[in-house]
DOMI-142256 format. One line per field, with one value per residue (C-alpha): residue in one letter; x, y, z; residue number from 1. Coordinates in pm, 1 decimal. Layout:
<pts>
r (a / ...)
east (X / ...)
north (Y / ...)
up (Z / ...)
k (NUM / ...)
</pts>
This chain:
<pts>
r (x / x / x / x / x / x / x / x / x / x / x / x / x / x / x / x / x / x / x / x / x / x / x / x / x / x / x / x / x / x / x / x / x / x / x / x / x / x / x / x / x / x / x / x / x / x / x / x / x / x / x / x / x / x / x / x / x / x / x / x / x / x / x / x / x / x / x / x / x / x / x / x / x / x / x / x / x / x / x / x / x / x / x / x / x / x / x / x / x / x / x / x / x / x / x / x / x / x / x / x / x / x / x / x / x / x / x / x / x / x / x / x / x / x / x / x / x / x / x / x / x / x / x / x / x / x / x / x / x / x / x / x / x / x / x / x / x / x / x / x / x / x / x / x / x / x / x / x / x / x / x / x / x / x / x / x / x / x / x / x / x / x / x / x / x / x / x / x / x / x / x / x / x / x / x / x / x / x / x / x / x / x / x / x / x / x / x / x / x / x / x / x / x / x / x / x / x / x / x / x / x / x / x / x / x / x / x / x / x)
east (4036.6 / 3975.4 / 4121.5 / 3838.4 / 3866.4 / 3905.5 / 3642.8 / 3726.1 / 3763.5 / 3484.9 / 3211.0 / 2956.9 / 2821.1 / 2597.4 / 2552.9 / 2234.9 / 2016.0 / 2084.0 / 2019.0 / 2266.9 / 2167.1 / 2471.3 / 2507.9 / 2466.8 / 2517.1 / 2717.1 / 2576.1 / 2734.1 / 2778.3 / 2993.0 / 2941.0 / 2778.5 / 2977.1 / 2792.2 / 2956.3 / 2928.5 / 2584.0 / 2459.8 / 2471.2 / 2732.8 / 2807.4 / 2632.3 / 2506.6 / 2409.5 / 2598.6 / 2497.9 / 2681.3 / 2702.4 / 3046.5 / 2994.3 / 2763.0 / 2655.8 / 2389.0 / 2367.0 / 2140.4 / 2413.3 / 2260.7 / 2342.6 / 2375.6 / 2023.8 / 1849.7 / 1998.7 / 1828.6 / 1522.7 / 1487.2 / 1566.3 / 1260.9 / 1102.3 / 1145.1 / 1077.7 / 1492.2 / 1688.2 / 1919.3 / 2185.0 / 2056.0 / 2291.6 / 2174.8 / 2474.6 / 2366.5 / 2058.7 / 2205.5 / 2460.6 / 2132.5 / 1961.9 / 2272.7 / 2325.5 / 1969.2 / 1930.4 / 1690.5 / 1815.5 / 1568.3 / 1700.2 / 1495.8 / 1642.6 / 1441.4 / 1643.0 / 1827.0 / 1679.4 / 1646.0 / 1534.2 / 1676.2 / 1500.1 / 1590.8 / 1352.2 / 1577.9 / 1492.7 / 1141.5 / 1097.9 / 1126.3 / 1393.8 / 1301.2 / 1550.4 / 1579.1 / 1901.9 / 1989.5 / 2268.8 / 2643.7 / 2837.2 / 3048.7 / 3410.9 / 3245.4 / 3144.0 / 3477.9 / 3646.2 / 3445.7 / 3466.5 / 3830.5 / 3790.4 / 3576.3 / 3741.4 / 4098.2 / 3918.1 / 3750.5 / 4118.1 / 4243.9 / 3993.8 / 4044.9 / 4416.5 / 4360.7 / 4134.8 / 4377.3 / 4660.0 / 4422.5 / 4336.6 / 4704.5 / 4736.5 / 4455.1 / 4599.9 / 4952.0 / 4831.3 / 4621.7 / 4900.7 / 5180.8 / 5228.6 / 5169.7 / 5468.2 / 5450.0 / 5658.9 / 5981.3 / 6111.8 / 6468.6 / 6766.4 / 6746.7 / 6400.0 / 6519.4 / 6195.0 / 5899.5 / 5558.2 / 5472.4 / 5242.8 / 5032.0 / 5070.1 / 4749.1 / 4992.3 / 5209.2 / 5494.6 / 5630.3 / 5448.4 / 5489.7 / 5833.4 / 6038.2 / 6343.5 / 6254.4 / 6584.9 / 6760.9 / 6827.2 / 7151.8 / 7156.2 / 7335.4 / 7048.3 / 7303.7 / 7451.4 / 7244.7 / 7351.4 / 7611.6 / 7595.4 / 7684.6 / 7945.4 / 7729.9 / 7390.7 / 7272.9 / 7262.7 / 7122.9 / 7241.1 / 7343.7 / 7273.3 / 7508.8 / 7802.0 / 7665.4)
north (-3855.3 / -3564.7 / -3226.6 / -2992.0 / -2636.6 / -2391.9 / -2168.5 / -1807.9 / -1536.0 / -1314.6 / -1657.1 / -1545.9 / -1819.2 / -1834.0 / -2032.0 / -2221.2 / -2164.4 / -1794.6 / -1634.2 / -1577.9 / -1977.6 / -2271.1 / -2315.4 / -2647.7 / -2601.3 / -2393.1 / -2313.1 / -2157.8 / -2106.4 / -2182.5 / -1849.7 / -1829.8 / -1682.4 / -1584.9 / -1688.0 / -1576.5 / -1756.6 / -1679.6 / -1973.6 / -2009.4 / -2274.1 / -2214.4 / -2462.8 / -2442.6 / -2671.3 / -2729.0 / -2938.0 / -3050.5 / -3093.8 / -3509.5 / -3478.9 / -3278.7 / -3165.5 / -3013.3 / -2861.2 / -3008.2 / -2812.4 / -2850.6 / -2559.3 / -2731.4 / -2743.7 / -2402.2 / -2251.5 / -2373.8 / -2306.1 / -1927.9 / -1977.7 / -2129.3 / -1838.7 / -1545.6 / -1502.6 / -1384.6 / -1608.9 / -1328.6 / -1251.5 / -1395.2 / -1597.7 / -1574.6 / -1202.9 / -1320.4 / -1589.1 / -1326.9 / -1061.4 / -1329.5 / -1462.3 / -1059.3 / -1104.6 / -1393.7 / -1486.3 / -1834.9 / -2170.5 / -2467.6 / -2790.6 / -3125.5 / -3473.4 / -3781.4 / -3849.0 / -3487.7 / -3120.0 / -2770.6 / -2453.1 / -2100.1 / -1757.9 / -1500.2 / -1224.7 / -1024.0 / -932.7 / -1317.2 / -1598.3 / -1853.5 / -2252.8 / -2515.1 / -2867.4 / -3023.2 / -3414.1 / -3601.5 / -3545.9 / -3952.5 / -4008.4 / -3938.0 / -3638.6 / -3518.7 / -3574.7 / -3376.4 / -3112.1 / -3056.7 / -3071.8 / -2767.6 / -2592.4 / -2648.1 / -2527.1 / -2224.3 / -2169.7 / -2114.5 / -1967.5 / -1672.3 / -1669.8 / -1611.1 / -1390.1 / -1185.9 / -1203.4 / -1026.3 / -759.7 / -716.5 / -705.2 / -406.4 / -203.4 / -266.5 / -156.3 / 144.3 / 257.5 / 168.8 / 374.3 / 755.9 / 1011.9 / 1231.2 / 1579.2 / 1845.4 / 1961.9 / 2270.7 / 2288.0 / 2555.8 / 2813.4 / 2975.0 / 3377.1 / 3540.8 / 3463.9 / 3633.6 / 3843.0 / 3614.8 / 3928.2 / 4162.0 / 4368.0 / 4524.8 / 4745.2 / 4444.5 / 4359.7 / 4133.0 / 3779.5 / 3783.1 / 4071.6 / 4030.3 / 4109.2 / 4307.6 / 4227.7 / 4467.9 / 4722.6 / 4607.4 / 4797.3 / 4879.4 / 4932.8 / 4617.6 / 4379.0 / 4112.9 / 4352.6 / 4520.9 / 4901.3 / 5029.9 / 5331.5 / 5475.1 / 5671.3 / 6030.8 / 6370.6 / 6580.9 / 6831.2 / 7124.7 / 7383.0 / 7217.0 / 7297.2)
up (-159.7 / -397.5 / -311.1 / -229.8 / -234.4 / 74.1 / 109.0 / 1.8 / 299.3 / 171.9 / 165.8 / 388.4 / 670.3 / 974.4 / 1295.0 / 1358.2 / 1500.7 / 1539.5 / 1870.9 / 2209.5 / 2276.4 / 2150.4 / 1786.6 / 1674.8 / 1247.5 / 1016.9 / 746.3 / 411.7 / 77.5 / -241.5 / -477.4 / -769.1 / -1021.3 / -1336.2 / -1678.0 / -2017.4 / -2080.1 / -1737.1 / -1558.4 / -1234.0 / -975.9 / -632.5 / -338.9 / 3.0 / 286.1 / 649.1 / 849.3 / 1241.2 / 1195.5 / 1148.4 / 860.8 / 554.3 / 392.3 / 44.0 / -209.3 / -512.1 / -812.6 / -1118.3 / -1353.6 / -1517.4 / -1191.9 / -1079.7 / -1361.7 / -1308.0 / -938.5 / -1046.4 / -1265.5 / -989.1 / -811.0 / -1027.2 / -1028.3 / -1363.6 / -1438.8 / -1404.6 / -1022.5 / -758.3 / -487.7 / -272.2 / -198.4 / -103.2 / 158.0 / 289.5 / 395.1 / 519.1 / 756.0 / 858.8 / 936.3 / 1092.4 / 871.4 / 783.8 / 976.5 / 876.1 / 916.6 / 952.6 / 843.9 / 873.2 / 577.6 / 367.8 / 546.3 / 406.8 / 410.9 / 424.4 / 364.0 / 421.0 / 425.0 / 112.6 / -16.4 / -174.5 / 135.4 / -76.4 / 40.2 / -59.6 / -46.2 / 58.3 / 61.1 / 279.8 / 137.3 / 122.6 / 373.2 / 165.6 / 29.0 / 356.2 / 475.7 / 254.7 / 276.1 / 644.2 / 586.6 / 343.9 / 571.6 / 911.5 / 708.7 / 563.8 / 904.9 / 1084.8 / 760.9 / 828.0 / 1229.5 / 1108.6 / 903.7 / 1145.0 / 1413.5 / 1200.2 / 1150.4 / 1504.3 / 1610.2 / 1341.3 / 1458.1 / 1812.5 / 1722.3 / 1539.7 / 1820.1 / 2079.1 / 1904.9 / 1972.2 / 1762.0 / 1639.1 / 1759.5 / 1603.2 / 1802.7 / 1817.3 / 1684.0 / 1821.3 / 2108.0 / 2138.9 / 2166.6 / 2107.9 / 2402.1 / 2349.0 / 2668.8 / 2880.6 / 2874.9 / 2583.0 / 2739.1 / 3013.3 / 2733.9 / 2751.3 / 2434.5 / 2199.8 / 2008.2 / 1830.0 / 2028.4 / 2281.8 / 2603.5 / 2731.0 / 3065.2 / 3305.7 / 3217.4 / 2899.6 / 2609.8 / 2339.8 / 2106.9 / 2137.0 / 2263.6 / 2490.9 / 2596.2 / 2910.6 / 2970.2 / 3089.1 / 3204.4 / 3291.3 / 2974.7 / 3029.5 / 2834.1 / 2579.4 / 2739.0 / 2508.3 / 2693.3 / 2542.6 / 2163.8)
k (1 / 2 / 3 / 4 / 5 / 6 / 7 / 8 / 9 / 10 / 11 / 12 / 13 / 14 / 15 / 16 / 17 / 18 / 19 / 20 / 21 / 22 / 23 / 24 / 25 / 26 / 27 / 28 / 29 / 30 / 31 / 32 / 33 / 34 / 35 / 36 / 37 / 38 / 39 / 40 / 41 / 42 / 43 / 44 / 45 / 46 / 47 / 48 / 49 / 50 / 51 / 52 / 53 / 54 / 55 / 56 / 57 / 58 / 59 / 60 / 61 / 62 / 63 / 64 / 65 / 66 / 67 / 68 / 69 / 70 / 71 / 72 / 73 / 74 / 75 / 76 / 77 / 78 / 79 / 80 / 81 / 82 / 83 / 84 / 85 / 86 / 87 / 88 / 89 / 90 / 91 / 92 / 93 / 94 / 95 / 96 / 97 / 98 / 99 / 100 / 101 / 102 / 103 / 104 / 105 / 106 / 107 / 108 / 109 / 110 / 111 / 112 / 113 / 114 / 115 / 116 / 117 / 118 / 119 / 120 / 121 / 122 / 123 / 124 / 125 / 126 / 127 / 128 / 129 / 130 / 131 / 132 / 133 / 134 / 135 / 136 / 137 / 138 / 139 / 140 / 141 / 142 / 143 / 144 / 145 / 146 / 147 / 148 / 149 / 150 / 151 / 152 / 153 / 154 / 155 / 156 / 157 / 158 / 159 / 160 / 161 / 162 / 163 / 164 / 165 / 166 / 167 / 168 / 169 / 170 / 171 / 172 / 173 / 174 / 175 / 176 / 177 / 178 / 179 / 180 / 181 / 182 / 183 / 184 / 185 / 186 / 187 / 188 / 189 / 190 / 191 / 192 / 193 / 194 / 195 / 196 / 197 / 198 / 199 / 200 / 201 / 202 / 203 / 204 / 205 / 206 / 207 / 208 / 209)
</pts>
């Protein structure tokens, strides 16, 4: 059995058909990635997860279905087929051994053909996708479990460090002293603060002059 690639993480795919009711395809894509003449690999796969269905283009017969459809052959197809699955713009009919695909997401309704995969080559590629399928479900969970920890942890606040000695007056309006000075405790030397005196304060007594 020949390896067959995973599907990349970023390939989009839908459910069909789409709606709250049971799916009963997945459909997807492998991109199209546009070389130096213009020409890229792309096909459409459905499968019930028994059997598959593909459009297998050629580079040839992908360039003429872009024709076909007014397409340049440097326009890419798989942005068309990801609006159409964010859409849910994707009907896919099913004919015994052939079925057709539609997208009529964009301004141009897309209508492909797609033919019944062989058995060993259906085979492997529901290998690839159900492995790239709980790659991505993996990978999604890890991400959830992130948000959830960042969200969950506190945030730092600042702390104040050493003894606090100036308080703001809870009301400076009353003629109490404002942000930044001592308040002084009763008997208090002003002097020396944080001494206390040894006496009341008295007068100058100007008879002694």
């Amino acid at each position: 059995m020949v390896p067959v690639p995973l599907p990349s993480l970023s390939t989009p795919l839908c459910t069909l058909p789409p709606g709250p009711g049971p799916a009963r395809f997945v459909c997807y894509c492998e991109g199209e990635e546009i070389g130096a003449k213009g020409q890229g690999g792309f096909n459409l796969y459905v499968t019930d997860a028994a059997e598959f269905w593909s459009t297998r283009f050629t580079p040839d017969s992908l360039a003429a279905l872009k024709a076909q459809f007014g397409l340049s052959a440097a326009e890419d197809i798989t942005r068309q087929f990801r609006a159409a699955c964010e859409q849910q713009a994707v009907t896919f009919t099913l004919q015994e051994d052939r079925a057709s695909l539609t997208l009529s997401g964009g301004p141009l309704a897309l209508d492909f053909d797609l033919s019944k995969v062989p058995g060993p080559e259906a085979a492997s590629k529901l290998q690839a996708l159900t492995l790239g399928l709980a790659e991505r479900v993996c990978s999604l969970e890890r991400r959830l479990t992130a948000a959830e920890e960042t969200a969950a942890s506190p945030r730092k606040s600042p702390r104040l460090v050493g003894p606090q000695h100036f308080l703001p007056d809870p009301d400076p309006q009353r003629g109490g002293p404002g942000p930044g000075v001592r308040r002084r405790c009763p008997g208090e030397s002003l002097i020396n603060p944080g001494f206390k005196s040894k006496k009341p304060a008295s007068g100058v007594d100007f008879d002694d002059f």
